[in-house]
Residue, then its C-alpha position, 0 to 999 in steps of 0.5 A: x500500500x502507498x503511503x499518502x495522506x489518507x495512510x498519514x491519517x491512519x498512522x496518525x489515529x495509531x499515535x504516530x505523528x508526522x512529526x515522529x518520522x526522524x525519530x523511527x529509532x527512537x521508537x520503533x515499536x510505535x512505527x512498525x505498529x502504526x505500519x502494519x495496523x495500516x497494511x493490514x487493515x487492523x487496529x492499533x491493539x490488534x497490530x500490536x498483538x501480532x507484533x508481540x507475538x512476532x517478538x515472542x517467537x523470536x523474530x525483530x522488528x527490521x524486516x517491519x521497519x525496513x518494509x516502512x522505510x521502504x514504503x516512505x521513500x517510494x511514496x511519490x506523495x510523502x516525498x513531495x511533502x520532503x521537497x517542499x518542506x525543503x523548499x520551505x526551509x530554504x526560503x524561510x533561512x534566505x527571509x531571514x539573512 
């Protein structure tokens, strides 16, 4: 699934902000739940559930966050929103010299 502002809303709605995503290893439990909630098709509690038992079973977290970093970077959405927030700062740097 691409991430796009409707997957941005469910990420958000799972406790992960926009304003997390510098911070994935920080907190990389909330990522890969908020991520697999959204491609699966489940709720926080539920992803959570299935990630608990993942860990259980032995299994980490690199192949969920691998997939979410993945899917970031080959969101055409989510990078538009990397180059004008860029733009943005370099034109907020050149306002203020």
């Amino acid at each position: 699934k691409e991430i796009d502002l409707n997957a941005l809303c469910v990420f958000e709605d799972n406790g992960l902000s926009l304003l997390d995503l510098g911070k994935i290893d920080k907190k990389p439990l909330l990522f890969a739940r908020a991520y697999l909630a959204f491609v699966g098709n489940m709720d926080a509690e539920t992803a959570g559930n299935e990630i608990n038992a993942h860990l259980i079973a032995g299994n980490g977290l690199d192949d969920v966050i691998n997939a979410f970093t993945n899917a970031l970077n080959d969101s055409g959405f989510f990078q538009a929103m990397l180059k004008n927030a860029e733009k943005n700062a370099s034109t907020s740097k050149a306002t203020k010299k």
